[in-house]
Structure formats: C-alpha cells, structure tokens
Backbone as JSON, one array per atom type, in Angstrom:
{
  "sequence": "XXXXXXXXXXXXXXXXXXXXXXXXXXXXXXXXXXXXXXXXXXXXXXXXXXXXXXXXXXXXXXXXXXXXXXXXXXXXXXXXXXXXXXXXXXXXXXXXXXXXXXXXXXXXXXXXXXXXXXXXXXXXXXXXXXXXXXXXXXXXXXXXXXXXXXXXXXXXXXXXXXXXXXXXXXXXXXXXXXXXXXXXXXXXXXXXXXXXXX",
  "N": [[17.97, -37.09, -18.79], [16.49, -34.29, -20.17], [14.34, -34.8, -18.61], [10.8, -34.0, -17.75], [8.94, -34.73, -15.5], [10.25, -36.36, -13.37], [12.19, -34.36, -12.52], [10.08, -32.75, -11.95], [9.16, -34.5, -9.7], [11.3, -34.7, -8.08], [11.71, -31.86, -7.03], [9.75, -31.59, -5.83], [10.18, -33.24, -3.57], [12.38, -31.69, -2.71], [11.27, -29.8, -1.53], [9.42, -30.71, 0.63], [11.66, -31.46, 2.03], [13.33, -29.71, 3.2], [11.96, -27.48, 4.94], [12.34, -29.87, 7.19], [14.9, -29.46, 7.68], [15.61, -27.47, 9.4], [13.74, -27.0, 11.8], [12.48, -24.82, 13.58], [13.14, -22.42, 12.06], [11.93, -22.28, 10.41], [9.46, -20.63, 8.36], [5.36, -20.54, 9.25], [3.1, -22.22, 8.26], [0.85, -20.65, 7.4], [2.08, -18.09, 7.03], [3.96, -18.7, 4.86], [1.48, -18.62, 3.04], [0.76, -16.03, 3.18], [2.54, -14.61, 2.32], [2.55, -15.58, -0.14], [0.09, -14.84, -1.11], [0.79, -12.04, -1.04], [2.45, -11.54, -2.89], [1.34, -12.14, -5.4], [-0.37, -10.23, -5.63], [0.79, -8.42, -6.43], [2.23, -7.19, -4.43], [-0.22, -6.21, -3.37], [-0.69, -3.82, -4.61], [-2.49, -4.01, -5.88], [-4.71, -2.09, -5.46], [-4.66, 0.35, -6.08], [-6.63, 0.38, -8.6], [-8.58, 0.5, -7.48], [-8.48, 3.06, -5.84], [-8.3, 4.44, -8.16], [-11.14, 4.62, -9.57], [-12.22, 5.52, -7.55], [-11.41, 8.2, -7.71], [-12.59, 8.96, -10.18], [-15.33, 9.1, -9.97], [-15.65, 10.35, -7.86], [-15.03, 13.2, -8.49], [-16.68, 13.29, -10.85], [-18.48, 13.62, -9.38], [-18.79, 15.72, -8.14], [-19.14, 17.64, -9.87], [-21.39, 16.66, -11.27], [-23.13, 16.22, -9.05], [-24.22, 13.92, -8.38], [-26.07, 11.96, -5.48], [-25.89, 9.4, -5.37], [-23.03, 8.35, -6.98], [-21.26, 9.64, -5.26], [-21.48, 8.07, -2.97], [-20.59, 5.9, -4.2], [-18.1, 6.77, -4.93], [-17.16, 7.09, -2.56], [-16.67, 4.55, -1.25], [-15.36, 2.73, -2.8], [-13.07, 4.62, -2.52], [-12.57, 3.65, 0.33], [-12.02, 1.05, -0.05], [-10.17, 0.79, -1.46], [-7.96, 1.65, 0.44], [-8.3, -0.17, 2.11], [-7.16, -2.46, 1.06], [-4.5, -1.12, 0.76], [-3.9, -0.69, 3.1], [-3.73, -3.5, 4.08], [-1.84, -4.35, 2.63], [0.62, -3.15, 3.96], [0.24, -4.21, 5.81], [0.77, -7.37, 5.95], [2.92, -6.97, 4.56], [4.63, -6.27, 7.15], [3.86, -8.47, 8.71], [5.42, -10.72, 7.61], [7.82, -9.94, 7.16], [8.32, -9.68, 10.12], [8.54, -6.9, 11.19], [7.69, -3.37, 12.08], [7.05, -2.05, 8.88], [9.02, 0.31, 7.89], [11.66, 0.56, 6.64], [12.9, 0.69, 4.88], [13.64, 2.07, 1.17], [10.99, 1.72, -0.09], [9.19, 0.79, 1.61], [9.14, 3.23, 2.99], [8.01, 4.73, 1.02], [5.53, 3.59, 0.61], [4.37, 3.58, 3.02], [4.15, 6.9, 3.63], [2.67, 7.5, 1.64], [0.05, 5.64, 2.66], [-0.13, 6.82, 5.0], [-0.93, 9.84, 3.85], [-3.65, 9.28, 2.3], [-5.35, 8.11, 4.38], [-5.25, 10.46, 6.33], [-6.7, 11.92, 4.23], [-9.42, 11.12, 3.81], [-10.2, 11.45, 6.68], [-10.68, 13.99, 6.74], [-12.27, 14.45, 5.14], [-14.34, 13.12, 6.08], [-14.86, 14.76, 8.3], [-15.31, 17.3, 7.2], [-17.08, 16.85, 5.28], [-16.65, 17.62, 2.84], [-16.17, 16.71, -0.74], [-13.48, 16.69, -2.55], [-11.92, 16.78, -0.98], [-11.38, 13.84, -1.0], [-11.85, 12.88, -3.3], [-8.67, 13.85, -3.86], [-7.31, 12.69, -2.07], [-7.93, 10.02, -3.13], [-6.96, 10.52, -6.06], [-4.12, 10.72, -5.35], [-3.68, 8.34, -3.95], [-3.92, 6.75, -6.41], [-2.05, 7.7, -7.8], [0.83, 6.85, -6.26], [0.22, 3.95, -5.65], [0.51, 2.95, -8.18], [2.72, 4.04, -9.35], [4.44, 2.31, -6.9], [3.92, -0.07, -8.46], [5.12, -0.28, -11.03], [7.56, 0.91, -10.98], [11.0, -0.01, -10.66], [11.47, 0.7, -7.6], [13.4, 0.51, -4.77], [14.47, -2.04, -2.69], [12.22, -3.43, -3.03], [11.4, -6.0, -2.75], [10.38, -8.07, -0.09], [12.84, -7.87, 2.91], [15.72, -8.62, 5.03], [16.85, -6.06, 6.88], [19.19, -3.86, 8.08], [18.68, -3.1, 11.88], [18.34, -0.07, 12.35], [16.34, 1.62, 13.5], [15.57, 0.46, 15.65], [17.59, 0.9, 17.55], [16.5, 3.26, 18.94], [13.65, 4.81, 20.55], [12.83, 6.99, 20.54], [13.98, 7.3, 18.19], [12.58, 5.92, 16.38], [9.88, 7.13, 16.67], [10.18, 9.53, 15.5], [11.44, 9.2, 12.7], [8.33, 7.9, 11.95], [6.95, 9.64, 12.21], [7.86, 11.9, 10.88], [7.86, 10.54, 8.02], [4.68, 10.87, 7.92], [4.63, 13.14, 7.83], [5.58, 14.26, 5.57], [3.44, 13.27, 3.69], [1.45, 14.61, 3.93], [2.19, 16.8, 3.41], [2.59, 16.23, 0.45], [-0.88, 15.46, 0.23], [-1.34, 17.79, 0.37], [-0.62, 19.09, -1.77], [-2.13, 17.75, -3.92], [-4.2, 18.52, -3.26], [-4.59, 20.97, -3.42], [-3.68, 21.47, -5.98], [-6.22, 20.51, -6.87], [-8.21, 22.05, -6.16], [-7.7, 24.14, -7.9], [-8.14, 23.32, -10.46], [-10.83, 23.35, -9.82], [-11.74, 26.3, -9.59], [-11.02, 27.26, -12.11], [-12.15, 26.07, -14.03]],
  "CA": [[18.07, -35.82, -19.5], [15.14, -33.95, -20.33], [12.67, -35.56, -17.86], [10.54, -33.19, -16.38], [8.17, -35.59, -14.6], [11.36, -36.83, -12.69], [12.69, -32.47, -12.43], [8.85, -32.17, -10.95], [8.99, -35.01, -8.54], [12.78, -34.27, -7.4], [11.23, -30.25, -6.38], [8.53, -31.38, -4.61], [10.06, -34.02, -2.61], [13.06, -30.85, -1.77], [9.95, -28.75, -0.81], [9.07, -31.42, 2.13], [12.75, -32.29, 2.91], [13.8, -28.51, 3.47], [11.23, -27.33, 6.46], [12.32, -30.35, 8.32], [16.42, -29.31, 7.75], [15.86, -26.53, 10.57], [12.25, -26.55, 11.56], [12.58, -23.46, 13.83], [13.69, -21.54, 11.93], [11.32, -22.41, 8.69], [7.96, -20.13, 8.13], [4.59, -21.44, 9.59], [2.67, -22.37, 6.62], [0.16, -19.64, 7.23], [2.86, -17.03, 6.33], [4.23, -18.53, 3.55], [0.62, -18.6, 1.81], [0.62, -14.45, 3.49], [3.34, -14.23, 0.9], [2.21, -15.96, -1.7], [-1.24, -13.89, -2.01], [1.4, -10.82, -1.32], [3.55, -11.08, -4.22], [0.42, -12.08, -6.66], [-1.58, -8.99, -5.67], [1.96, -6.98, -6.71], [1.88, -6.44, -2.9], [-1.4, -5.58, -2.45], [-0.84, -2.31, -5.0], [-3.44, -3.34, -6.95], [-5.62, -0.69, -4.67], [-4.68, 2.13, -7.51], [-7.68, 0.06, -9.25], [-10.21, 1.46, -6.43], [-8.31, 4.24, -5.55], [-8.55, 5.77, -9.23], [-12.47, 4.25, -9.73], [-13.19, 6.46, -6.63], [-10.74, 9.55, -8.18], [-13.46, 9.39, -11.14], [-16.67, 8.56, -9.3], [-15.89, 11.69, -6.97], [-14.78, 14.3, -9.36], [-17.74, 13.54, -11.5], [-20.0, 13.89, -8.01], [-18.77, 16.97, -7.67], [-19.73, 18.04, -11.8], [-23.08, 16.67, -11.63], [-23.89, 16.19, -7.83], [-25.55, 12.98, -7.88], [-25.56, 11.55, -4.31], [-24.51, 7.54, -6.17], [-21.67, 8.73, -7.32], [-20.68, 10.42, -4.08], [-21.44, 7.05, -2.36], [-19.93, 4.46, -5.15], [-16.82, 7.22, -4.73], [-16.37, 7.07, -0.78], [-16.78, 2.97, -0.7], [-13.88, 2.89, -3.87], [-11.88, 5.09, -1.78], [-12.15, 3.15, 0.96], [-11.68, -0.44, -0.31], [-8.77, 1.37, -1.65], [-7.24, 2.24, 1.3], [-8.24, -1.08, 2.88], [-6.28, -3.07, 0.35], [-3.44, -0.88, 0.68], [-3.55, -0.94, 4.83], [-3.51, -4.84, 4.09], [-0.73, -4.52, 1.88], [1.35, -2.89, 4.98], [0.27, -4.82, 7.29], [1.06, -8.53, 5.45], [4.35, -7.36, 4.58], [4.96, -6.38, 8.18], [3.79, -9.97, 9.37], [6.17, -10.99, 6.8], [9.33, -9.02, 7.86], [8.83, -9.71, 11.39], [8.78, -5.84, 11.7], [6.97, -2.23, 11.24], [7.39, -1.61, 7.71], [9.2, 1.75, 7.68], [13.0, 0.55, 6.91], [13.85, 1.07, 3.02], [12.9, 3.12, 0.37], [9.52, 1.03, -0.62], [8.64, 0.78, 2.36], [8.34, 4.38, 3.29], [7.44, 5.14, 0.22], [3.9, 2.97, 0.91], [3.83, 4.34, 4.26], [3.82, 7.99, 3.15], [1.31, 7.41, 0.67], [-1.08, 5.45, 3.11], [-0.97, 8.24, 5.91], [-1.68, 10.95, 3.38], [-4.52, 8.98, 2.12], [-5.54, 8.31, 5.98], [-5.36, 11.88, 6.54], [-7.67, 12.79, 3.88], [-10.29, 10.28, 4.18], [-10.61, 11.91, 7.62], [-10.55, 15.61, 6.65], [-13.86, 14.61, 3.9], [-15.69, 13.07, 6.76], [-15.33, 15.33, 8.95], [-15.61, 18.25, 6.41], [-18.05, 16.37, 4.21], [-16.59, 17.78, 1.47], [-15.71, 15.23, -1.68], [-13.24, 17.23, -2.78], [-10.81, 15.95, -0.5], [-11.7, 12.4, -0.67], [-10.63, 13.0, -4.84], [-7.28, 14.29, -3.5], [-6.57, 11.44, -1.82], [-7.81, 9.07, -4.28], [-5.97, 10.73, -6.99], [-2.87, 10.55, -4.7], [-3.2, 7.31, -3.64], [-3.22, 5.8, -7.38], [-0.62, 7.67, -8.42], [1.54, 6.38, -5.98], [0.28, 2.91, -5.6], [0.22, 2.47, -9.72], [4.29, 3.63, -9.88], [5.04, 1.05, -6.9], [3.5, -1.32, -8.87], [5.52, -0.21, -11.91], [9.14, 1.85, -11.3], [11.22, -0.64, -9.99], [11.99, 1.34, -6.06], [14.77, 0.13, -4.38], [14.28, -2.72, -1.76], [10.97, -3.62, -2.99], [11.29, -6.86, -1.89], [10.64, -7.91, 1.35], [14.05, -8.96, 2.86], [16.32, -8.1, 6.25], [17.3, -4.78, 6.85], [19.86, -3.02, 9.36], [18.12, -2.45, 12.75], [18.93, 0.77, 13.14], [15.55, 1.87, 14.05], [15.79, -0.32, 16.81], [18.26, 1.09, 18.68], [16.21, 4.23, 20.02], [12.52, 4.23, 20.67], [12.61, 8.13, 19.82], [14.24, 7.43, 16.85], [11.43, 5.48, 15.52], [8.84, 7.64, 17.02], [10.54, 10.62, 14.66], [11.17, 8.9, 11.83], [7.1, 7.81, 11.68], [6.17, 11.11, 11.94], [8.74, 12.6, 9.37], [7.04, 10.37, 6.97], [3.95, 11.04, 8.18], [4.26, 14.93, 7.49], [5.88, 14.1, 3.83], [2.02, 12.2, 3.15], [0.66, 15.4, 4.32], [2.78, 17.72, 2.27], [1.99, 15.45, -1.13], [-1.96, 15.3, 0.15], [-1.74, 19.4, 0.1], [-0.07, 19.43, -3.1], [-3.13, 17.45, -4.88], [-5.91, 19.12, -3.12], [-4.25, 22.56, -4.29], [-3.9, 20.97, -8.14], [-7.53, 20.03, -7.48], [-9.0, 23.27, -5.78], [-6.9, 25.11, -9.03], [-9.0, 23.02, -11.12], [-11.98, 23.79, -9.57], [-11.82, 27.29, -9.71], [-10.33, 27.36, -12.94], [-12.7, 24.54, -15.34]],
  "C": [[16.68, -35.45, -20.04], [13.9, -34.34, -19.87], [12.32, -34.74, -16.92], [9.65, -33.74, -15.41], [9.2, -35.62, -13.15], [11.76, -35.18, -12.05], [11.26, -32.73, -11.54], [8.95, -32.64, -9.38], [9.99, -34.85, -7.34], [11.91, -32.54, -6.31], [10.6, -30.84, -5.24], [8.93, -32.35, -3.63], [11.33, -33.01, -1.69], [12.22, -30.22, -0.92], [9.49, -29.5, 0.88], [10.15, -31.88, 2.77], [13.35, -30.76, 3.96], [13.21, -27.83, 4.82], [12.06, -28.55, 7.62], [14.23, -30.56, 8.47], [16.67, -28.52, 9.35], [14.11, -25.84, 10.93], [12.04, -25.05, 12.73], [12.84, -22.34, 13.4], [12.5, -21.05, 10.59], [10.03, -21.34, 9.16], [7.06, -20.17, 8.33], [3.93, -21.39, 8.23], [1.65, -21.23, 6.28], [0.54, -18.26, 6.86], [3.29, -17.36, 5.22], [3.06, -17.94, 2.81], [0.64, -16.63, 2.25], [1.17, -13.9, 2.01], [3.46, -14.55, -0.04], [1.11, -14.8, -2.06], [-0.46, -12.53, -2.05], [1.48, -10.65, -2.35], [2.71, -11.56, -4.72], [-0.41, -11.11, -6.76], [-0.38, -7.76, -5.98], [1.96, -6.47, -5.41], [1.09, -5.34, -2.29], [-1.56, -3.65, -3.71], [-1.83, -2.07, -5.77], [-4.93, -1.99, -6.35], [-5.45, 0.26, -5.49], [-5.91, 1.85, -7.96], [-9.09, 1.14, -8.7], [-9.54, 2.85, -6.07], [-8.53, 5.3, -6.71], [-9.96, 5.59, -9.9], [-13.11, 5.72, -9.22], [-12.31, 8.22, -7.15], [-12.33, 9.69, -9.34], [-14.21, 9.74, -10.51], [-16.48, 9.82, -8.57], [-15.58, 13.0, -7.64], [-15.8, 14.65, -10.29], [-18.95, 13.66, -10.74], [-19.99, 15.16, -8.66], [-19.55, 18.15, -8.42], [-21.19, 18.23, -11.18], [-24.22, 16.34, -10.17], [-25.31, 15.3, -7.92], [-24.75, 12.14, -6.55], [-25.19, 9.62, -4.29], [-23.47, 7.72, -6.07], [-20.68, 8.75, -5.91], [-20.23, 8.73, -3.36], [-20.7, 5.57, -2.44], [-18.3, 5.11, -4.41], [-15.9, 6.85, -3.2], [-16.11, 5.44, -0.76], [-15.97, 2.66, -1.84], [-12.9, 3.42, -2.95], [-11.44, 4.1, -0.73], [-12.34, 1.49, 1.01], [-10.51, -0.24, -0.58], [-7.77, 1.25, -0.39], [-7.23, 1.01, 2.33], [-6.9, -2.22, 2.59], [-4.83, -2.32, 0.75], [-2.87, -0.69, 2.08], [-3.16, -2.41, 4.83], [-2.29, -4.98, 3.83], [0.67, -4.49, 2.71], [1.4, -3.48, 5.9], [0.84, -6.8, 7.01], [2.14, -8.11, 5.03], [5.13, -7.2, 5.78], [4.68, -7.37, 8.95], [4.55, -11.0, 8.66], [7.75, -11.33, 7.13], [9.11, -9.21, 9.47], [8.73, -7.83, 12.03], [7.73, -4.59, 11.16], [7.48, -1.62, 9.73], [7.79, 0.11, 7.23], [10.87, 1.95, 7.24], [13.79, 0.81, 5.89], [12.9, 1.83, 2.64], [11.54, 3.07, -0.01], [8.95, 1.37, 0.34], [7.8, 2.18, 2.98], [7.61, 4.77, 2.59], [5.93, 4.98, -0.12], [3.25, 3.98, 2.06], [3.21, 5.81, 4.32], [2.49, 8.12, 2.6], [-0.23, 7.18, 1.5], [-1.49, 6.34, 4.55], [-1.74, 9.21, 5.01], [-2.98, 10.88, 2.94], [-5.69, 8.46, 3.1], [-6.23, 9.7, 6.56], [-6.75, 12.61, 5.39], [-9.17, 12.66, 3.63], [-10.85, 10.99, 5.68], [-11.04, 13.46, 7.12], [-12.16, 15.46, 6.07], [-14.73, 13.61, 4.71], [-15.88, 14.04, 7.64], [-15.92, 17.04, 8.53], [-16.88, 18.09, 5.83], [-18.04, 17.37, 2.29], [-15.66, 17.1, 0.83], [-14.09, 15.84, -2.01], [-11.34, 16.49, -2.45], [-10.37, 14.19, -0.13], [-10.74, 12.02, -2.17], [-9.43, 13.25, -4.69], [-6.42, 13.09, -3.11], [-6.6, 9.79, -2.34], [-7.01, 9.25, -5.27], [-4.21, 10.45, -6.25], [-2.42, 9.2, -4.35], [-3.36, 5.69, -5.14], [-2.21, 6.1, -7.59], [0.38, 6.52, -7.57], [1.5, 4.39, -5.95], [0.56, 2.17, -7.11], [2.22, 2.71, -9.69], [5.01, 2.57, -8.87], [4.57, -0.15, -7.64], [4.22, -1.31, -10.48], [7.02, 0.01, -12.28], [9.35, 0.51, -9.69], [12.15, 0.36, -8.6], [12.82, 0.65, -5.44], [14.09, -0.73, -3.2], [12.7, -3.36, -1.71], [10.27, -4.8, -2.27], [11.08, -7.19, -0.39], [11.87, -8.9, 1.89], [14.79, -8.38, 4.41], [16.61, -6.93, 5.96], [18.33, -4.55, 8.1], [18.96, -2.59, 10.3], [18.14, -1.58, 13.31], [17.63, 1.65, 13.57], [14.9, 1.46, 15.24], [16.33, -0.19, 17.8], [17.66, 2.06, 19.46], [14.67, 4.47, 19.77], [12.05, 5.73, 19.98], [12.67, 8.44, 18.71], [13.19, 7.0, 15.88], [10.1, 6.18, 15.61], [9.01, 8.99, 15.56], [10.67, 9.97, 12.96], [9.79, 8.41, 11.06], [6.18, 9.31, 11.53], [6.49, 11.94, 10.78], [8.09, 12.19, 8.14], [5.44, 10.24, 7.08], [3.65, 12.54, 7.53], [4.84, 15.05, 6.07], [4.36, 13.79, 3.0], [1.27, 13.66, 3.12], [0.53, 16.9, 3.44], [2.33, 17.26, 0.98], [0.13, 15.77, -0.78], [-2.49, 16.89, -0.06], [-1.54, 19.75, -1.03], [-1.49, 18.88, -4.1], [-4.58, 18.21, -4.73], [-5.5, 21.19, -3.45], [-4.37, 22.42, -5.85], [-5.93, 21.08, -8.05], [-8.69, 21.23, -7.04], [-8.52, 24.07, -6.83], [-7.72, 24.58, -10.13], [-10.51, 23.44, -11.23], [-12.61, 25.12, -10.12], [-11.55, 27.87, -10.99], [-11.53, 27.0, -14.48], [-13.85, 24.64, -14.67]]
}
C-alpha cells in the first residue's frame, strides 16, 4: 500500500510487456515519439506565437516602412505556417490518413489553406498587407484550437466515409479550401478598412 517505487516499476515493466501482446498491430517507436512531441506542442498550435509576432512586425512595416520589419514579418509568417503544415502533417502520419475527417481537423485545414493562399497572393503582389491578413488569421484560429475545446480534437478513428468516393474527397478538400478563402477575404477587408480609415 502506498509504494510508489513498486506502482513505478509495475508501469514500466506493463510498458515493455504490452508491444509484445500483438506486435503488429503496436506503433513503431518513431510514431509514438511523433505523438508525443504532438500533444506537447498542443498539436503543433503553438504557430499563433509566430503567426501573431509576424501580424505585428507587418502592420508596423506598413506604419513606418522599415524594410527589417517587413523581413522579421515574412520569416514569422512563415515559420508560422511551417509549424502549422507540421502540425497537419504529424497528425496525418498519426491517423494513418489525410486529416480532413472531424470538426478539428477541418477546422486546421481551413485555416492552413487560407494562410497558404495568402502567403502566395503577398509574394506575388509584394504587398505586406496581405501577408498581415493571413497572419492575423492564422493566430486567431490557431490560438482558439489551442484553447475552445472543438470537437474530436483528439486524434482517434473516424468513419471512412471519405473513402468510399475519390470525388467525394476531391470536393470536400476544396469546399474547405474555399471556406479558408472566404475567412482570408474577410480579414484583408477588416484590414484594408483599417487602412483607409486610421
């Protein structure tokens, strides 16, 4: 009773009996640790950090048009956006599958097209403008999954019903593809209303 030495050593000797109950079936060890650094990085959401660094850093380019700023802003954005491509892509080596099947899931996905999308628009534009849009967009969202508990956050099985038709999945990636696109218009309208405005 009360021996946790004995409680410690009992765990750790289940920990090495359990893999070899059904070793096909068990994890390779290089995924578990996937999902260990997952779920300590809050799955990867801490990217709001750089994504709302580079929201400052480019909004205050824009003010005082120093070409630092501009530069600190774009390489924030896109550490941002690296972290949070990681984030998608380690829970889809996770799940065995493309991460598009619950509510979290899209709800990432959305987020990291629109922030995709606007990362492209402000190189090929070269204006910051829209780089802030999608930094501001991609803390918000990455700061409330990392806060409002979303439904299925976990990573866990799902119904394959995106599985059954190749169109179906082609449409459903796009659908939330053009939701990312709709939200990335909505901030760069807040932030062109600012502009013009302040």
């Amino acid at each position: 009773v009360a021996d946790a030495a004995a409680v410690n050593l009992a765990l750790t000797r289940l920990t090495q009996l359990i893999p070899q109950l059904n070793p096909e079936s068990y994890p390779a060890q290089w995924k578990r640790e996937a999902e260990y650094v997952y779920n300590r990085t809050d799955k990867f959401t801490i990217g709001y950090i750089a994504y709302f660094l580079a929201t400052i850093a480019l909004l205050t380019a824009l003010a005082v048009q120093r070409k630092w700023l501009i530069t600190a802003g774009v390489a924030l954005l896109l550490a941002g956006f690296a972290t949070h491509a990681a984030g998608m892509a380690v829970r889809g080596v996770i799940s065995g599958r493309w991460p598009i099947h619950n509510q979290y899931e899209s709800y990432i996905f959305i987020s990291l097209s629109a922030v995709a999308v606007g990362i492209i628009m402000m190189a090929v534009t070269r204006k910051w403008l829209y780089g802030a849009a999608a930094a501001a967009l991609g803390t918000l969202t990455l700061l409330l999954a990392n806060t409002v508990p979303i439904p299925s956050r976990e990573v866990g099985q799902v119904a394959g019903i995106l599985a059954t038709s190749r169109i179906l999945y082609v449409h459903v990636n796009l659908v939330l593809a053009s939701y990312g696109l709709i939200a990335l218009g909505f901030f760069m309208s807040l932030f062109y209303l600012g502009v013009h405005y302040f």
